[in-house]
N, C-alpha and C positions, 0 to 999 in steps of 0.2 A: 468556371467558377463553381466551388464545392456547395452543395445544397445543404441546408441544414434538417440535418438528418440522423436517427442512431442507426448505427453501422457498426458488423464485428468483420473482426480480422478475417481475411480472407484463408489466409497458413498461421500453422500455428508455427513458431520460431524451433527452431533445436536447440540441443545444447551450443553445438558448436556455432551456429548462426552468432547466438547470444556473446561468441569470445571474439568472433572476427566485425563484428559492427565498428563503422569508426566511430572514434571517441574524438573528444576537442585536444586531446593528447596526454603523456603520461603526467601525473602530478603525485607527491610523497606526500601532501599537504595531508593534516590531519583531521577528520571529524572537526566542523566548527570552525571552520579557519576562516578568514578574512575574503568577503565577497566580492568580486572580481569586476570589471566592468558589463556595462551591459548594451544592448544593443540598441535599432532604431524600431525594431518592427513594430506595430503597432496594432491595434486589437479586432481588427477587423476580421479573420480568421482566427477561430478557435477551434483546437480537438482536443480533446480531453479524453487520456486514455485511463482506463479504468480497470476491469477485471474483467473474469467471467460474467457471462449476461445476465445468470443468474445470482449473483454474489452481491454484496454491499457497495460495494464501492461502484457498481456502477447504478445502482437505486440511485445513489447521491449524485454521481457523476452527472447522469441524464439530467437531474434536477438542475444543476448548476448550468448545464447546457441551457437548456429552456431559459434559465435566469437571463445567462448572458446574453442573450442573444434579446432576451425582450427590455433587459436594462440598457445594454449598449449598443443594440442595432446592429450583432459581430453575427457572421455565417459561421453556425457554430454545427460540431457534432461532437457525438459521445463514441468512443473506437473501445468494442470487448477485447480484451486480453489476457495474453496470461499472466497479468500483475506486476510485480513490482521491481523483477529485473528487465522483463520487455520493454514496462512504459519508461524504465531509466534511460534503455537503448534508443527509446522510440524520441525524449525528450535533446538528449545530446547530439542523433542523427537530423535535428530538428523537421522532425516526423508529426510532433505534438508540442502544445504551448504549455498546457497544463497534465500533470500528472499525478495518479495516486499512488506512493510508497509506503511500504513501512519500515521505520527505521534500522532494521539491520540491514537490509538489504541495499538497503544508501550508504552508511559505513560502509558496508563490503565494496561498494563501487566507489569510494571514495579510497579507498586503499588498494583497492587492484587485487580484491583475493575471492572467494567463490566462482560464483558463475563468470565474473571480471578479473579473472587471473591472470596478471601481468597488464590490465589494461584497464589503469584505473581512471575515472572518468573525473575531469576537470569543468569547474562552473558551475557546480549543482548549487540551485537558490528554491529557497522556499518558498511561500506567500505565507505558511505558518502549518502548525500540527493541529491535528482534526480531533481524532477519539482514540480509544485503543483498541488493539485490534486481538482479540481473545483467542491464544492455542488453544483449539479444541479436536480431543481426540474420541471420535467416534466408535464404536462396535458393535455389531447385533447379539440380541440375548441368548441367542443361540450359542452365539461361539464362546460365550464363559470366559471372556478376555475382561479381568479386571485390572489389569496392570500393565505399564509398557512392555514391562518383560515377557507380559504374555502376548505379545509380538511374535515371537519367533516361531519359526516355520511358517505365518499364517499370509493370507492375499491384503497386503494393506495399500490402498491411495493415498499418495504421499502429493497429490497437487500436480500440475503442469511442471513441465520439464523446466528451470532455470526462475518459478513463482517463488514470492514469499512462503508461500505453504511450504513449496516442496524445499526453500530452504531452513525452514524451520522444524520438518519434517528431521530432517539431518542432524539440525544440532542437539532435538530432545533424544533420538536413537545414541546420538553419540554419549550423552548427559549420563546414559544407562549401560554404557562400555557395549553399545550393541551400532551394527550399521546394516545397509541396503543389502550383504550377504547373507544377513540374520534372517530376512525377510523377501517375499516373495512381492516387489515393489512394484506399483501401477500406474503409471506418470496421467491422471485424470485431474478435469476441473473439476466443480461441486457439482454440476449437473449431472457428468458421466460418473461420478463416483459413487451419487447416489439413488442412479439409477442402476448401475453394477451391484450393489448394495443388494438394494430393494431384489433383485433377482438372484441373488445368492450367491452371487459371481465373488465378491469381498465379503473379509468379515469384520475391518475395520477400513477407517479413514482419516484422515488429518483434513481439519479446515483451520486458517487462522482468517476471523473476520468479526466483524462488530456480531451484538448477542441481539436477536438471535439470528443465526444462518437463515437466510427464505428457504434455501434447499433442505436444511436438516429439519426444518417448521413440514416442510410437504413431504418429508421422508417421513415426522412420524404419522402421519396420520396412516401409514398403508406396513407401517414397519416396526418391528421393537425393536428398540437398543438402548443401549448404555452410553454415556459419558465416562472413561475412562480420568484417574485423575493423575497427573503430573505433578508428584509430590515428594515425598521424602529427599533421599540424599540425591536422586536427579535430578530434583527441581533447584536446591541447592549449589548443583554443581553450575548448573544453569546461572543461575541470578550472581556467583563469584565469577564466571569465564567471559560471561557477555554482560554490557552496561545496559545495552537497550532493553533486557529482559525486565519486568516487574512482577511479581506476586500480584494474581488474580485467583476471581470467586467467580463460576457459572452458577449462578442462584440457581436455587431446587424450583422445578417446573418453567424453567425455561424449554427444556424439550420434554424428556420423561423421568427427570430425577426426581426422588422425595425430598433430597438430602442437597447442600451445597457443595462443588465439585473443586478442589482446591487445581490450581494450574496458572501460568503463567501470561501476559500480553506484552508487546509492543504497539510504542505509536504511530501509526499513522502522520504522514506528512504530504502537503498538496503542492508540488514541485511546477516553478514557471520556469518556465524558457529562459535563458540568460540572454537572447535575440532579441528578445519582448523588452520595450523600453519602458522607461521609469514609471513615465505619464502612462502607459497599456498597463502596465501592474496595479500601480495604484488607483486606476477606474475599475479593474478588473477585483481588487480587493473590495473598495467602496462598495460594490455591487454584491459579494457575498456576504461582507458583515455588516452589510445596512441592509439584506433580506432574509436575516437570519429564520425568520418565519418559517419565510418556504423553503430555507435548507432541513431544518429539525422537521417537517413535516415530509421530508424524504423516506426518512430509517429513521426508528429509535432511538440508532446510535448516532444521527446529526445530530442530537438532543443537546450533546457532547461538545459540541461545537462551540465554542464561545473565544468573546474576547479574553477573558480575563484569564482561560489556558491556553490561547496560539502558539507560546514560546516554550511550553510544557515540554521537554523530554526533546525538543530541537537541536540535528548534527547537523546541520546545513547552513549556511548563511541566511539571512533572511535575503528577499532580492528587494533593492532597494526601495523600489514600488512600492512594495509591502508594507515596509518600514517607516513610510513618509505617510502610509492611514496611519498605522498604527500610533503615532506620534502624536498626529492630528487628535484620534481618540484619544490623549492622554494616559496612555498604554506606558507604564517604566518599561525602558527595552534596556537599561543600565546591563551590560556584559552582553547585551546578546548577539552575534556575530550577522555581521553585516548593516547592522544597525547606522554605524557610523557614515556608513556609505548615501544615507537618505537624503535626497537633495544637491546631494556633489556632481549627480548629469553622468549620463553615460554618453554613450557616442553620439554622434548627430543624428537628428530623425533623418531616415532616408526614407527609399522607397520600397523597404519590404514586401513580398508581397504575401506574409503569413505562411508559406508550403513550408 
């Protein structure tokens, strides 16, 4: 029996790990589509994979752990990773019940293209969308880096190999007609990046995470740097090529700016198991957004958290579970996919045993 316990991953994934994971099989089905049945397992294990140990999502992660496990008596734990293509792999391999994405990286696995080339992943359900998750491009003052373009030639951390970082790392280089040749790329989480950092090893980094970073909060106290801004006609190209992108602001004195930092976010979404039956989702929902307390008392950014945005910027079905609180709260769920599915029963409870 697994102990309820935080635990990180023991390997980190490669890229190639990331392409050969089995999936529940191919699907052409688009962003949004119509939620699928679901299983019998039921809530008695929970792991909830999150991020880096030092990153946002697993502040909140851990939080949600503790929740469940004191709300419904589930042997729960929090698993570090490298984010938001791992814990895709990690939820489809039914490795993990609950997961934290950001929504490109869900489309991408929904369509079979990035880190999921050719192998796109079928079943993906939400419980609902959290906060947004803010591109933030780092550099030291030293290195006179005000711009993406002054990228080139220089040491940048682009995030874990096959992370939302390191895929968002990709598409703002691309945004600027620049990529991984331009640059001298460092496949780190926020811990090693800004410890490489802080020693002179880089001169910039990519973090995309709720504001503020914990890790770029403890970088400045021992380091100067800049916030670089993601703006003009890349940021442009950015918000016309991709849907999930939105227009964001890092307010001044968030880390060491005077001035507000124009650049871009994606939503975050907190992905259940499609194994996890109706009745395990929706105890497991009831349990987050009837303690919303102690989730906004995680991060800043569960502040974010509410009912009245769960469905905010949503590519994934909701899983039925979900959809059957949300209803309950008197939530309009009018278009939102998987909705309809609430209440219609998925498989029969069996006997799961949560692995």
């Amino acid at each position: 029996m697994r102990r309820r316990s935080l635990t990180t991953a023991g390997t980190a994934m490669t890229a190639a790990a990331l392409l050969v994971l089995s999936a529940c099989g191919g699907s052409d089905d688009a962003a949004g589509g119509d939620a699928g049945e679901v299983g019998g397992q039921d809530a008695e294990f929970i792991t909830v994979a999150t991020g880096g140990s030092s990153g946002v999502y697993y502040q909140i992660g851990a939080t949600l752990s503790d929740l469940l496990a004191d709300e419904l008596g589930s042997d729960t734990s929090v698993q570090a990773t490298g984010a938001s293509a791992e814990n895709i792999n990690l939820i489809t391999d039914g490795n993990a019940e609950l997961a934290f994405t950001m929504g490109d990286a869900t489309v991408q696995a929904l369509e079979g293209t990035g880190p999921f080339e050719g192998e796109p992943r079928e079943g993906l359900m939400a419980i609902g969308t959290l906060y947004p998750n803010t591109v933030q491009l780092i550099a030291t003052e030293a290195s006179g880096i005000e711009s993406v373009e002054d990228l080139a030639g220089r040491n940048v951390a682009v995030g874990d190999v096959g992370s939302g970082v390191e895929l968002n790392a990709q598409m703002v280089l691309g945004a600027y007609d620049m990529d991984y040749e331009d640059i001298s790329a460092d496949y780190l989480d926020y811990a090693e990046a800004t410890d490489q950092m802080a020693n002179g090893h880089i001169e910039a980094l990519f973090a995309t995470s709720g504001l503020p970073n914990p890790s770029l909060t403890e970088l400045a106290t021992s380091t100067d740097f800049v916030t670089v801004p993601i703006d003009g006609e890349g940021r442009d190209n950015l918000l016309s090529e991709y849907e999930f992108f939105q227009e964001a602001t890092i307010p001044a004195g968030t880390y060491q700016d005077e001035e507000d930092v124009e650049t871009v976010s994606v939503t975050n979404h907190l992905l259940a198991s499609s194994e996890l039956s109706e009745e395990a989702v929706q105890e497991i929902t009831a349990a987050i957004f009837g303690n919303l307390d102690r989730v906004h008392a995680s991060h800043s950014e569960a502040e974010n958290i509410t009912l009245d945005t769960v469905t905010d910027g949503l590519v994934v079905p909701l899983h039925p579970g979900a959809a059957a609180y949300f209803q309950e709260q008197g939530i309009d769920l009018s278009g939102v996919p998987g909705a309809d599915e609430a209440g219609a029963g998925g498989a029969d409870e069996g006997d799961a045993d949560g692995q």
